[in-house]
Wavefront OBJ file of the C-alpha trace (Angstrom):
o trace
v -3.853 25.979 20.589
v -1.438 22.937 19.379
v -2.429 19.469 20.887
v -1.307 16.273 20.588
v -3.190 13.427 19.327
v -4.966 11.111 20.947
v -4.992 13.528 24.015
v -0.996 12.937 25.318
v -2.633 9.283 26.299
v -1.803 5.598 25.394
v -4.475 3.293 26.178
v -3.897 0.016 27.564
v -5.532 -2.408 25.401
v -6.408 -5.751 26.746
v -3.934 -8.582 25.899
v -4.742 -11.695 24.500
v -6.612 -12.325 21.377
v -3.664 -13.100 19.203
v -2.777 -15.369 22.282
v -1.977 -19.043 20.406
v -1.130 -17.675 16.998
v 0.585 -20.571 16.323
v -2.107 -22.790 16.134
v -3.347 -22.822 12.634
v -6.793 -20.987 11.576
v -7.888 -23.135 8.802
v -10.244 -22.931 5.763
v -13.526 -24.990 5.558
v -14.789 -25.142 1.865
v -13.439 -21.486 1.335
v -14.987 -19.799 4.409
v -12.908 -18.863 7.109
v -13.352 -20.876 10.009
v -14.753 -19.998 13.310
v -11.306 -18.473 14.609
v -10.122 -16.789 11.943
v -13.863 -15.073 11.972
v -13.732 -13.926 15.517
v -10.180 -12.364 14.923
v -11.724 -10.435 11.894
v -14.901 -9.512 14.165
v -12.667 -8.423 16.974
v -10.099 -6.443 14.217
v -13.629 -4.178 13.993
v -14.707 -3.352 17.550
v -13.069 -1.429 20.052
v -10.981 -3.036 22.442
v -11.196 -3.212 26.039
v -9.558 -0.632 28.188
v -7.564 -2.045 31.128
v -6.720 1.570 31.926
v -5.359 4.306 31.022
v -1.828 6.475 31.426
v -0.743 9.731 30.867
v 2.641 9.518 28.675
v 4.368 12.798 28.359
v 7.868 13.652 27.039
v 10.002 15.869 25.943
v 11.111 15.361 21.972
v 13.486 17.478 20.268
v 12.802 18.471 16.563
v 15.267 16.241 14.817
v 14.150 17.324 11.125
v 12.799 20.511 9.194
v 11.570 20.085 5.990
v 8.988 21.296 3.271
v 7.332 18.589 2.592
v 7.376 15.212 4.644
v 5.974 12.549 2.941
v 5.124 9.293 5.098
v 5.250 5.912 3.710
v 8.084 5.023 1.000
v 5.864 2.827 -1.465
v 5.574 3.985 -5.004
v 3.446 6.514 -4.282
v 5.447 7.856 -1.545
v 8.947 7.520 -3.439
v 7.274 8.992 -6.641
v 5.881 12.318 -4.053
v 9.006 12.789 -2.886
v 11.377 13.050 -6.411
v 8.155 15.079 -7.481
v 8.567 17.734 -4.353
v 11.975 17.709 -4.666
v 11.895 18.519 -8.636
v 9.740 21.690 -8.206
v 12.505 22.941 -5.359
v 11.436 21.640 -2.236
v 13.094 19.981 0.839
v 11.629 16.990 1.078
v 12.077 14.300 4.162
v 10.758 10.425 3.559
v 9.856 8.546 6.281
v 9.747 4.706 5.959
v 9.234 1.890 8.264
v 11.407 -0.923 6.597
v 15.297 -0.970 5.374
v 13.930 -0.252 1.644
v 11.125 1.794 -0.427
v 8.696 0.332 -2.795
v 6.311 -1.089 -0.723
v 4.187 -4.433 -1.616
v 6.634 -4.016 -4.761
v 9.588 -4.763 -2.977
v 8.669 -5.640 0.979
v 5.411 -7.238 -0.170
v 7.055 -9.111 -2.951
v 4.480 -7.829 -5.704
v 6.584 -7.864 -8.661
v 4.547 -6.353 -11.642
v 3.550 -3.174 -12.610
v -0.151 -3.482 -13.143
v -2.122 -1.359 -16.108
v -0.337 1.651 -18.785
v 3.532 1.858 -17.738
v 3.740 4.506 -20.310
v 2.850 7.873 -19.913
v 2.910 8.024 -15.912
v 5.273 10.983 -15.748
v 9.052 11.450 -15.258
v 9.812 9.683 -12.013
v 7.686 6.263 -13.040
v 9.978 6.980 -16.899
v 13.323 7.191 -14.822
v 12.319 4.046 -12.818
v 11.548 2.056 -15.913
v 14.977 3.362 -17.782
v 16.970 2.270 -15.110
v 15.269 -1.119 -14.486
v 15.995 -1.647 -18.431
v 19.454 -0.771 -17.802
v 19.545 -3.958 -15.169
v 17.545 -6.064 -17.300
v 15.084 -6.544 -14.580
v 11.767 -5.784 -16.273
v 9.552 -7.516 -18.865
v 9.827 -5.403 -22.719
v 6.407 -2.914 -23.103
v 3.399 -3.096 -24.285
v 0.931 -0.987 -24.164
v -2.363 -1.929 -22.007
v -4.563 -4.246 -22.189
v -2.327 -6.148 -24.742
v -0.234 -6.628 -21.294
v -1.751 -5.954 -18.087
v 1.358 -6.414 -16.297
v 4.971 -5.763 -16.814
v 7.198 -8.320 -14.396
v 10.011 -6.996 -12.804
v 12.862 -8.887 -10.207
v 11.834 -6.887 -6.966
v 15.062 -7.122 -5.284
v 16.889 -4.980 -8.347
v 13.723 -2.345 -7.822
v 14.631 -1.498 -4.145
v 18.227 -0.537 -5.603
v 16.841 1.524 -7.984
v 14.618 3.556 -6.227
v 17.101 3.444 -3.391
v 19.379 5.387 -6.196
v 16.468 7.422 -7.445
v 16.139 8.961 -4.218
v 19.621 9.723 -3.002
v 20.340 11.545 -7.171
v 16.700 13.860 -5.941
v 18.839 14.505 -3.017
v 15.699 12.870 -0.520
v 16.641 13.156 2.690
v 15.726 9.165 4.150
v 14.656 8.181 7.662
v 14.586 4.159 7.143
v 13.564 1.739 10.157
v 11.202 4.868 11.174
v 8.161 4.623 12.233
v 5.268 7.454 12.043
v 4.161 7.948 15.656
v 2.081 10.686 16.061
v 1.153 14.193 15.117
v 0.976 17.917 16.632
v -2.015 19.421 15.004
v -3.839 22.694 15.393
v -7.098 23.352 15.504
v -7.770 24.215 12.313
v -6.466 21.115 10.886
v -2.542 21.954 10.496
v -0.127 19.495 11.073
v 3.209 20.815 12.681
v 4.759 18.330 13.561
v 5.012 14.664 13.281
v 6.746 12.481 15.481
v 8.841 9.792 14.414
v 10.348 6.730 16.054
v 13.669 4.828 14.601
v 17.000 3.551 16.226
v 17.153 7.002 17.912
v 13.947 7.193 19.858
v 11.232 9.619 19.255
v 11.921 12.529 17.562
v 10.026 15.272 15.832
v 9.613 15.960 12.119
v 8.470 19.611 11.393
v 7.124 20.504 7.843
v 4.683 22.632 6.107
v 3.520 20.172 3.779
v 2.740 16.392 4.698
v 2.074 14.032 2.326
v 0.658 10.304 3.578
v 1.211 7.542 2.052
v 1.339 4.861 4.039
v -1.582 3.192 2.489
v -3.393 2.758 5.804
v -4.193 6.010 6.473
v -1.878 6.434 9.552
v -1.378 10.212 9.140
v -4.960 10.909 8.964
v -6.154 8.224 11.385
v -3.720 9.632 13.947
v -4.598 13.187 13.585
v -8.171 12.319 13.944
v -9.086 13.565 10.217
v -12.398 11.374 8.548
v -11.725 7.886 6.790
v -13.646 4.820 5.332
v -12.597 1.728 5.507
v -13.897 -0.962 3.640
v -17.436 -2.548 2.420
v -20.105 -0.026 3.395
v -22.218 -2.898 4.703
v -19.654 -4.717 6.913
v -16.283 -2.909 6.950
v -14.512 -5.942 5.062
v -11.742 -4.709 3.102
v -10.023 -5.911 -0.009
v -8.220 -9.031 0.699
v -4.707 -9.516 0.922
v -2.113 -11.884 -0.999
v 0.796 -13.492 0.963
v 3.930 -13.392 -1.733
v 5.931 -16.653 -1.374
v 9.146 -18.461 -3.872
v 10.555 -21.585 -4.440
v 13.181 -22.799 -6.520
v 13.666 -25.282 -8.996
v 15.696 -28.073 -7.697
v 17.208 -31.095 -9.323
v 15.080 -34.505 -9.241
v 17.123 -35.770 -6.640
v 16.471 -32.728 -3.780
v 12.927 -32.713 -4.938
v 10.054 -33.985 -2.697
v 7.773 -32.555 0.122
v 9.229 -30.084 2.793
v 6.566 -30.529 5.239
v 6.333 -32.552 7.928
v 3.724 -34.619 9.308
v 1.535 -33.174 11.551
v 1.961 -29.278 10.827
v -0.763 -27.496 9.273
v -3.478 -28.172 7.103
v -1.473 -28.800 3.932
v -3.821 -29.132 1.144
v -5.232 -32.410 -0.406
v -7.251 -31.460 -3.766
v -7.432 -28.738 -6.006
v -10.917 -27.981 -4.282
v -9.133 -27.086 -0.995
v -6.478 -24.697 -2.235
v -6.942 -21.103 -1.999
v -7.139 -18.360 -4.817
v -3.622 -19.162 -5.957
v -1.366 -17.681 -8.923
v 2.092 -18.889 -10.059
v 4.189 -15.623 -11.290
v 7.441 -15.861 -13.142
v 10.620 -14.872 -10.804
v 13.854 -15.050 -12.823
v 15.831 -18.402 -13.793
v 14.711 -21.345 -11.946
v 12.436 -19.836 -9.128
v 9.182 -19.200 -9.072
v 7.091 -16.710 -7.080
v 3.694 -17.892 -5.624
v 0.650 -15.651 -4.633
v -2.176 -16.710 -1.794
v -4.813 -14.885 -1.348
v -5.332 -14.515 2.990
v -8.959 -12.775 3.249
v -11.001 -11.274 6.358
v -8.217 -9.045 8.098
v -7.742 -5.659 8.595
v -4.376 -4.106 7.704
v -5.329 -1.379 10.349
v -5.088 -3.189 13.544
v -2.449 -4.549 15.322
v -4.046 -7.695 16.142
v -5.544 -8.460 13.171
v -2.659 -7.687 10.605
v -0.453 -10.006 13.340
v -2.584 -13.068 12.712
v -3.266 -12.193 9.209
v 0.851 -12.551 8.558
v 0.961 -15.766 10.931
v -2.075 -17.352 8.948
v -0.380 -16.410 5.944
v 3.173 -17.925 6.285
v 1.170 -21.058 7.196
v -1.018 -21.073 4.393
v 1.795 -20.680 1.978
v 3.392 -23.588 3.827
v 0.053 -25.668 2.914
v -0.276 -24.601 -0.272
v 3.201 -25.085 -0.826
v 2.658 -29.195 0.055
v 0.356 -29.769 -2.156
v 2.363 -28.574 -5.180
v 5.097 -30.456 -4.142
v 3.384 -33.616 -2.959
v 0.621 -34.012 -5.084
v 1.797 -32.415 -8.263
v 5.323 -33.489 -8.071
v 6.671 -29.621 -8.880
v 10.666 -29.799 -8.228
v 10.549 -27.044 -5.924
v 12.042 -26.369 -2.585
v 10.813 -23.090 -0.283
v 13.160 -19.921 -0.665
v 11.307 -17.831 1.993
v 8.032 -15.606 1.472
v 7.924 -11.749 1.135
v 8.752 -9.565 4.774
v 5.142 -8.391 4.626
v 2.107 -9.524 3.536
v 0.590 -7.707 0.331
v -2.274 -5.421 1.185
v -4.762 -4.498 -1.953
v -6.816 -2.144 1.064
v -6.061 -0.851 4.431
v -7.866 2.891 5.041
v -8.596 5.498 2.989
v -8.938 9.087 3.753
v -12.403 11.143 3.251
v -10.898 13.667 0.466
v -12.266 16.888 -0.804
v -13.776 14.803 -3.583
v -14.374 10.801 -3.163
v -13.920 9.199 -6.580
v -16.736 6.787 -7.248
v -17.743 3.608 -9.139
v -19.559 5.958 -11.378
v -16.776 8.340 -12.183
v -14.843 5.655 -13.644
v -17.454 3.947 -15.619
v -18.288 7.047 -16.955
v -14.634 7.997 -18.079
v -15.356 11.328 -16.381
v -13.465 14.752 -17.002
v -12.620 16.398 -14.160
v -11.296 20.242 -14.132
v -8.224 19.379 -11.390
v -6.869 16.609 -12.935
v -4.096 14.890 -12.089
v -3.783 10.984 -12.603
v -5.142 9.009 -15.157
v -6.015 4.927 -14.533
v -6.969 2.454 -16.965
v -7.236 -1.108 -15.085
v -9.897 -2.558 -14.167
v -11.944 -3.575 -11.520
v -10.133 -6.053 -9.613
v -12.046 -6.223 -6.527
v -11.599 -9.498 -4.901
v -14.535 -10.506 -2.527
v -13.351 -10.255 0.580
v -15.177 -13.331 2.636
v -13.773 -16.502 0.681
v -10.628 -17.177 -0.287
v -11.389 -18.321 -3.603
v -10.784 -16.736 -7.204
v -14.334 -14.952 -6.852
v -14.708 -11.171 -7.515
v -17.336 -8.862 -6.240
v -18.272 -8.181 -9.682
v -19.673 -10.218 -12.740
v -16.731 -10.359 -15.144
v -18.227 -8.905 -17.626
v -18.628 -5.996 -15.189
v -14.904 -5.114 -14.808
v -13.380 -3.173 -17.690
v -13.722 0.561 -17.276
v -12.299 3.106 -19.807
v -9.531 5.035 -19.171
v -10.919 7.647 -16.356
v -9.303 10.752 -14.684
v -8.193 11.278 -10.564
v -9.301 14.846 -9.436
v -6.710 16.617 -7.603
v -9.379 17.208 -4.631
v -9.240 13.322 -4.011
v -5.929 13.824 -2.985
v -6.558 16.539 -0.177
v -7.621 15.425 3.127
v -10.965 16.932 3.805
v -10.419 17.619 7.435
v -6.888 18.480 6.802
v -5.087 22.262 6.186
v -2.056 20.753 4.887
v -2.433 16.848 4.160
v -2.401 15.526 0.714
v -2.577 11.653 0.423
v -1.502 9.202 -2.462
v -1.270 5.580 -2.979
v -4.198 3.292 -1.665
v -5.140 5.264 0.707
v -6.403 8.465 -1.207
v -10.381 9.474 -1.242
v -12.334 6.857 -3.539
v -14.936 4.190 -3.036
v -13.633 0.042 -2.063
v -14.710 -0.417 -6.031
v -13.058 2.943 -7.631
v -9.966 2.133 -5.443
v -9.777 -1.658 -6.580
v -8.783 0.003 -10.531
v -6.831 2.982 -9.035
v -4.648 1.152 -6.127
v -2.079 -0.305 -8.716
v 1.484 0.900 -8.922
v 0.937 3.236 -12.100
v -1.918 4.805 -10.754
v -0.080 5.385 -7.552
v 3.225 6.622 -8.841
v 0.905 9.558 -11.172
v -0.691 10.379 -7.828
v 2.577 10.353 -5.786
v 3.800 12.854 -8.383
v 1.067 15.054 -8.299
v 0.817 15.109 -4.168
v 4.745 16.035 -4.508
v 4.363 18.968 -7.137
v 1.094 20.301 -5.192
v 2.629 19.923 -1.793
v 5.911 21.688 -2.925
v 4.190 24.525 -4.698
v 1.775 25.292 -1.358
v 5.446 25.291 0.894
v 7.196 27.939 -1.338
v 3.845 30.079 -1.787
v 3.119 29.590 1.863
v -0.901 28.578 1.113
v -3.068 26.064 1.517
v -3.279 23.335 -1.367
v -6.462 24.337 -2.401
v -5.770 28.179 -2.696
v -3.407 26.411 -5.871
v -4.791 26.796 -9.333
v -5.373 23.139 -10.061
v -4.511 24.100 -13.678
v -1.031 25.380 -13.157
v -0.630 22.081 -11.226
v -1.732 19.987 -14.175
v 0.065 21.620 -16.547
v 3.734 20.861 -14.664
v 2.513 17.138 -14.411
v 2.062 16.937 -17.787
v 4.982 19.182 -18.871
v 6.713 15.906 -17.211
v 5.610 13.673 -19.498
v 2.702 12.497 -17.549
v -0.855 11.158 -20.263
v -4.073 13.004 -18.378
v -6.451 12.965 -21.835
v -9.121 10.407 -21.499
l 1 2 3 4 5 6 7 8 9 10 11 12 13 14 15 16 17 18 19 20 21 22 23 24 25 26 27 28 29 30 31 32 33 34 35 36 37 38 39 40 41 42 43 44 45 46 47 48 49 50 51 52 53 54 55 56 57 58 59 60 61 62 63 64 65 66 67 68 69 70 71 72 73 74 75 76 77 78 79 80 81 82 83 84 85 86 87 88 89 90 91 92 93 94 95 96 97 98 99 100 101 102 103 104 105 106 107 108 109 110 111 112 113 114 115 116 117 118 119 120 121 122 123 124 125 126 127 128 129 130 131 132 133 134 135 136 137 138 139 140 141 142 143 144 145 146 147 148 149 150 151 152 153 154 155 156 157 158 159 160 161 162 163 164 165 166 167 168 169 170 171 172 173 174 175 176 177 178 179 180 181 182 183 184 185 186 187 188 189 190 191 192 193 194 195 196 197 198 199 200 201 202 203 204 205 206 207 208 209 210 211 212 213 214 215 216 217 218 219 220 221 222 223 224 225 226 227 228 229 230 231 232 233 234 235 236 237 238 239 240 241 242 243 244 245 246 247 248 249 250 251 252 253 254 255 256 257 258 259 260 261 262 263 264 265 266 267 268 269 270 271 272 273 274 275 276 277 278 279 280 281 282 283 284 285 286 287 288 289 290 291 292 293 294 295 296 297 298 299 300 301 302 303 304 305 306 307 308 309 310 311 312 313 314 315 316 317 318 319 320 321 322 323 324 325 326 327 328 329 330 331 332 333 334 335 336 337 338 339 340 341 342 343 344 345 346 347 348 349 350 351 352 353 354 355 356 357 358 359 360 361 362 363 364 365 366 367 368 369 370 371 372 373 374 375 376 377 378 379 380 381 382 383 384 385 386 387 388 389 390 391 392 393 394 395 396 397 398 399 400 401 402 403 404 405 406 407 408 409 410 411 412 413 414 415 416 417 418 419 420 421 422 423 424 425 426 427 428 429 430 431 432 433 434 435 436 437 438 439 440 441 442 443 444 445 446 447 448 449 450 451 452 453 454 455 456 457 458 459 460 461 462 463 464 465 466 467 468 469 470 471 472
């Protein structure tokens, strides 16, 4: 018997704890204050129930497909040129005007750890961002971390990307809900863009949006978190500036807005990136919110547009930078939202360990770059000395929803630990796990069977018969 989720009901949540948003939160000596506390300790309990009403309708199914894959970040682009390659129909659902994610929407312009060797869609997005000019020359990792790239030019290319795979795109789309069975089968999704609600029918679904929406909604098991206290990775609010002549330099800020900052001691964790000629792009790191709730992600993006704003000041009035604002990324940058409870949860262990696994299908190398969560300082949740792992395998079974019959997951929110996830949640890392979700996916819709009824070594071989590095 076919149900809805969440029972055919929308509950009425009570109104009124983001009520005065615009009043600033404020740091004290790298704690959050008071208010910015209580929204994080709210973000974790259950709200209130005012009541409750019974929402029924009628939605016609708009789009048949393979394989839908929800979410258009690298992971979710990367899924869908995979399916598409190994002969499926593939439909991508994303929420904003453009794919790529914190890459593009979040304004995250590097791509962190080994850019070579992650496979045929990650080579085809690095050959055509040389073609623009828009990315920094290779080399290999650790002798560069990072590889700088002008996010704007990205969101063309994958744009392209998608449209030569033949992709079919549902942009300014929402995921909604899902029809699922009782034994764990998704048949539907439902959708919401500038049509209204319609349904999404697939064998195969793929999520990716990083916060677990799929799998949340369909009531499948997730973590979320810090075991102790639920605190997730924090996020970084991507703002730029320009370089201006002497004359048009100066402070922006007025008098009496915000809490602009005053010495180095009262600045947050804050890094100065590279963003093309004369502009610069600015990172601020906006702790002790949670990406999964309404509430919570709304104050985190109003505390972070005013702590860029502060932080912003001080460079200008204190260090006498020739900058002027140019506007902050569309969407905050989120290192953690939820992550789904997988066949196999990689661990801590697995990567210090560099350990082999049978299903392999992704390989990371970066290290543990776990921010602690409750300051907003440069601190880490490990000694530094701590951080470097070797190059370590993902099994294909952390990329199955445990609870699911036909969910795969890539991207952030696949089955690991905070600390495993903190190496594995960068772009390169995604995209090998995007590609691998896509091939599996598209292999279980043409032999009509479950994901794990695949042998896990046919799977690896196609992903590295695409040029994809597994050997660790």
């Amino acid at each position: 018997m076919n149900r809805l989720s969440r029972r055919d009901t929308i509950k009425g949540l009570a109104l009124g704890a983001v009520a005065g948003l615009g009043a600033p939160f404020g740091f004290a000596a790298g704690n959050v204050s008071a208010r910015g506390a209580e929204v994080q300790k709210r973000a974790g309990e259950a709200k209130p129930v005012r009541e409750e009403i019974v929402w029924s309708r009628k939605v016609p199914v708009r789009h048949v497909a393979d394989v839908a894959v929800i979410g258009g970040g690298i992971a979710g682009v990367a899924a869908a040129c995979a399916a598409v390659k190994s002969g499926a129909k593939v439909v991508l659902v994303e929420r904003f005007a453009i794919t790529g994610g914190n890459m593009t929407t979040g304004g995250v312009a590097a791509f962190c750890g080994e850019t070579a060797g992650q496979g045929e869609v990650f080579d085809e997005i690095l050959t055509d961002m040389e073609k623009f000019k828009a990315v920094a020359p290779y080399k290999p990792y650790p002798q560069l971390d990072h590889r700088v790239f002008d996010h704007h030019i990205l969101a063309i290319v994958l744009q392209e990307l998608l449209l030569r795979r033949k992709v079919k795109l549902l942009f300014h789309t929402r995921f909604v809900d899902v029809r699922v069975t009782d034994g764990g089968r998704i048949t539907e999704c439902i959708v919401c863009g500038k049509s209204g609600p319609e349904a999404l029918r697939a064998k195969q679904f793929i999520d990716c949006t990083g916060d677990a929406d799929v799998a949340r909604t369909a009531g499948f098991a997730t973590m979320k978190g810090r075991p102790e206290d639920g605190l997730q990775l924090p996020m970084s609010m991507m703002f730029f500036v320009r370089h201006v002549e002497e004359g048009l330099a100066g402070a922006q800020l007025p008098e009496g807005w915000f809490q602009p900052c005053r010495t180095p001691q009262e600045l947050p964790m804050t890094s100065v990136w590279p963003n093309g000629p004369r502009s610069n792009a600015i990172k601020v790191k906006i702790p002790m919110f949670d990406s999964t709730d309404t509430e919570s992600l709304t104050a985190a993006e109003v505390r972070a547009r005013q702590r860029a704003w502060e932080v912003l000041d001080y460079y200008q009035r204190r260090k006498a930078e020739p900058w002027r604002y140019d506007g902050c990324s569309p969407q905050i940058g989120i290192r953690e939202g939820a992550r789904i409870v997988g066949d196999y949860v990689l661990a801590l262990a697995d990567l210090r360990a560099a350990r082999k696994f049978d299903d392999a299908i992704a390989r990371g190398v970066y290290y543990l770059d776990g921010h602690k969560p409750d300051d907003d300082k440069r601190t880490y949740i490990l000694k530094k000395d701590e951080m470097k792992v070797p190059p370590y395998q993902i099994p294909l079974r952390s990329l199955i929803a445990k609870d699911g019959a036909n969910l795969l997951m890539a991207g952030r929110c696949f089955s690991a630990e905070q600390l495993a996830l903190s190496s594995a949640r960068v772009s390169t890392s995604c995209a090998m796990m995007g590609q691998a979700a896509g091939i599996a996916a598209a292999l279980s819709a043409q032999k009509q069977c479950d994901v794990r009824k695949l042998d896990p070594q046919a799977v690896r071989r196609i992903i590295e018969e695409r040029g994809a590095r597994l050997a660790v």
